[in-house]
C-alpha positions as CSV (number, residue, x, y, z in Angstrom):
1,X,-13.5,-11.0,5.1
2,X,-12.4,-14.8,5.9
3,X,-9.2,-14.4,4.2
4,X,-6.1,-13.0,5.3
5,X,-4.7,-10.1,3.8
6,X,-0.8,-10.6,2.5
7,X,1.7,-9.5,4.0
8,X,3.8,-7.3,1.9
9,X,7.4,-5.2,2.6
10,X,9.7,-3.2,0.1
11,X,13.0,-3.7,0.3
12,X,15.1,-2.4,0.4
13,X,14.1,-0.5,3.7
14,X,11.5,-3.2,4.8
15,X,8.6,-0.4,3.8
16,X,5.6,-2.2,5.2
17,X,3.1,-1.6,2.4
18,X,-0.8,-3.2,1.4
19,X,-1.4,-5.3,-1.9
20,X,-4.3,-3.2,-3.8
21,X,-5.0,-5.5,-6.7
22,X,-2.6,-7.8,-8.9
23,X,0.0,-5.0,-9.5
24,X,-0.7,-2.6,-7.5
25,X,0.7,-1.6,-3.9
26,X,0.1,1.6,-1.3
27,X,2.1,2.3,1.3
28,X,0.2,4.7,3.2
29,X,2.4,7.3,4.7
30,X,5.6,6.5,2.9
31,X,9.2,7.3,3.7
32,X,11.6,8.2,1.8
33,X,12.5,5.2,-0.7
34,X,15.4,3.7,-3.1
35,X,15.6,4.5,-6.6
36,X,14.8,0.3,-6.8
37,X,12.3,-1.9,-5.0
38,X,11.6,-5.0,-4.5
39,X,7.7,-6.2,-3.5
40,X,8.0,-8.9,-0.8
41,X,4.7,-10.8,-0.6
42,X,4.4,-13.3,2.3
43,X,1.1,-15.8,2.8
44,X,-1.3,-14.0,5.4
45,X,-1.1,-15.6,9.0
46,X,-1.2,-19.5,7.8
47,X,2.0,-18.4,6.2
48,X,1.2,-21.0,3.6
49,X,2.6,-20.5,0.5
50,X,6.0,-19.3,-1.1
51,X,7.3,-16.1,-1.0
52,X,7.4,-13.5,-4.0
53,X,9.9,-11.2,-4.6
54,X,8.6,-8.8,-7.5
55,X,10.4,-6.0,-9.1
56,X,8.9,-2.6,-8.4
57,X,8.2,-1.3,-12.6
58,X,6.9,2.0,-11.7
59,X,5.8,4.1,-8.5
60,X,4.3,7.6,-7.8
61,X,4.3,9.3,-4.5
62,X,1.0,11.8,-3.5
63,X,-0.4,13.6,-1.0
64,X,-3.5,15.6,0.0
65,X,-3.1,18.8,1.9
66,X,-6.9,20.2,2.0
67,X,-6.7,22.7,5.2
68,X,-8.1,20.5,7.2
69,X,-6.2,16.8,6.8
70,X,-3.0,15.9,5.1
71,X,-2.2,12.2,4.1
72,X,0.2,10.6,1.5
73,X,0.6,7.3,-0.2
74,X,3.1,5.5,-2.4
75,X,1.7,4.1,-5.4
76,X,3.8,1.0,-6.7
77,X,3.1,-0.9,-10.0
78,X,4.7,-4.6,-10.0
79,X,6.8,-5.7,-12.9
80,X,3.9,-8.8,-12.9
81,X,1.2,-10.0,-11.1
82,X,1.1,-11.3,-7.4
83,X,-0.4,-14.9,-7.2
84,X,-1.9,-13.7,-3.8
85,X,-5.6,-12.8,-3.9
86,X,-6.4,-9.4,-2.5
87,X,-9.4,-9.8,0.0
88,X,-10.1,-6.2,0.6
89,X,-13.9,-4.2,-0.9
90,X,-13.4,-2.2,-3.8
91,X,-13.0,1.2,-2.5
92,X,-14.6,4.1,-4.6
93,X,-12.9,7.4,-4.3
94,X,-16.0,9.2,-2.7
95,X,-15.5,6.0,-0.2
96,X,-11.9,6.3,0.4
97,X,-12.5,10.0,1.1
98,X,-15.1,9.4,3.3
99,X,-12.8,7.1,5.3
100,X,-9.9,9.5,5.2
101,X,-12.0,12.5,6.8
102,X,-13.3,9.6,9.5
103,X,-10.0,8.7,10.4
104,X,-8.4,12.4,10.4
105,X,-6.3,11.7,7.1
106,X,-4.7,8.0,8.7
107,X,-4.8,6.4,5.3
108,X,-4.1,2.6,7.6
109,X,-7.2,3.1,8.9
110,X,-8.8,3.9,6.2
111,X,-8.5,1.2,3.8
112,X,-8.7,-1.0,6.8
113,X,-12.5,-0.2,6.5
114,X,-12.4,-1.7,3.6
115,X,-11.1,-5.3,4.1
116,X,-7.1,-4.7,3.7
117,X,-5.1,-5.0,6.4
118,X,-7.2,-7.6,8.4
119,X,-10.7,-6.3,7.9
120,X,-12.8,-3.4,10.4
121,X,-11.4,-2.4,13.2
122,X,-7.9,-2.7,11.7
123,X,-6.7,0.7,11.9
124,X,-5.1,-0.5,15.7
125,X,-3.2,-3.5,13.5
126,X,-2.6,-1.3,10.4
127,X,-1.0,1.5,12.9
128,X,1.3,-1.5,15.2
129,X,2.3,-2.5,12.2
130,X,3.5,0.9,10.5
131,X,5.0,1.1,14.0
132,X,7.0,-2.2,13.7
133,X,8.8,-1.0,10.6
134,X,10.0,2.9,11.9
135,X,13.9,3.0,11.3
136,X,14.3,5.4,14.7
137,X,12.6,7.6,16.9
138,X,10.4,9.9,14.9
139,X,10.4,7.6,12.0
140,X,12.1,7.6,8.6
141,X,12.1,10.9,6.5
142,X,9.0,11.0,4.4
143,X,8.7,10.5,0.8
144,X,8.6,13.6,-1.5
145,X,5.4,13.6,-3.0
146,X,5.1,13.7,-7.5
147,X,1.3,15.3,-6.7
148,X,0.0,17.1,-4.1
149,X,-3.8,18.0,-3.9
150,X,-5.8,20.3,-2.6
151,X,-9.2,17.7,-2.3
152,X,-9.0,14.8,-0.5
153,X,-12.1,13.7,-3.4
154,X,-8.7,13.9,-5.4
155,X,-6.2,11.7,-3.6
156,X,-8.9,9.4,-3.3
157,X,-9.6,9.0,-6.9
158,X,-6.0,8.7,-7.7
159,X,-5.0,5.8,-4.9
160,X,-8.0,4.1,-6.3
161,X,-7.1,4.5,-9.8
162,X,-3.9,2.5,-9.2
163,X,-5.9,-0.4,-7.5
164,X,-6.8,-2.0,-11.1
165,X,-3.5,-0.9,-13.1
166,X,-2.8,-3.7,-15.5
167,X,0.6,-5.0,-15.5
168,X,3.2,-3.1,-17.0
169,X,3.2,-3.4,-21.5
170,X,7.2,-4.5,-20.9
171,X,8.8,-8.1,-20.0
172,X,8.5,-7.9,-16.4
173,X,10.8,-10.1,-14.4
174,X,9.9,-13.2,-12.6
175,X,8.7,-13.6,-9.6
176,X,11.4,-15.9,-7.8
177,X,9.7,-17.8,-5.2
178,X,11.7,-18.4,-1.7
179,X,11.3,-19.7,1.7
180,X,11.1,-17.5,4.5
């Protein structure tokens, strides 16, 4: 993929998270989080572009524990749409899965076989990156998951299920563009 993935934190916390689709966002591995969020969305590298701040309308948190990998992910639904195009492949579940048993359950890595989070070979800028956003040695307490499966064929299908979420029925707030 030419272009560069968004860059995209939660606040508050500055959760280092992946733009999905429109309204969607994973954060592979997630720590424990606020009751509210905020979506950050920053230009890729260029850094051209405003910056969106987007209301977090809904969230689930799963995880796969199959005997033989365990992973979890954050699923986030924004209040509206990102203007920020998502360059990563559509990942199927039998895909994702796939990925997931290659990479030993690293859900970065993963999806970074797919395009998101700066295309193949990613998983090293995907993990520096998780990295760059640990509150203290041995990292942030970890979410407590809504769902947790026994397939990974399972997890898959439900983080790819949230990829093409529409946005939520309600008003969602505006996106209030900033510099930064």
């Amino acid at each position: 993929m030419n272009q560069p993935h968004p860059h995209v934190t939660l606040e508050p916390g500055r959760i280092a998270a992946l733009l999905l689709g429109p309204v969607a966002v994973l954060v592979p591995a997630p720590p424990a989080m606020a009751a509210e969020l905020t979506a950050v969305v920053r230009p890729g590298p260029a850094g051209l572009g405003p910056v969106e701040r987007i209301a977090v309308a809904e969230r689930e948190v799963v995880a796969v524990e199959d005997g033989q990998l365990a992973s979890s992910a954050g699923l986030l639904r924004l209040g509206e749409p990102s203007s920020y195009a998502v360059p990563g492949e559509a990942c199927t579940p039998r895909h994702l899965a796939g990925a997931l048993r290659r990479h030993r359950g690293d859900l970065w890595s993963a999806l970074a076989e797919f395009g998101y989070v700066g295309g193949r070979g990613g998983g090293v800028q995907a993990a520096a990156l998780a990295a760059a956003f640990a509150a203290a040695p041995g990292g942030p307490e970890p979410a407590t998951p809504d769902r947790v499966f026994a397939r990974v064929e399972e997890f898959a299908a439900r983080c790819c299920a949230w990829r093409d979420l529409p946005p939520p029925a309600a008003a969602p707030t505006r996106a209030t563009p900033a510099t930064g």
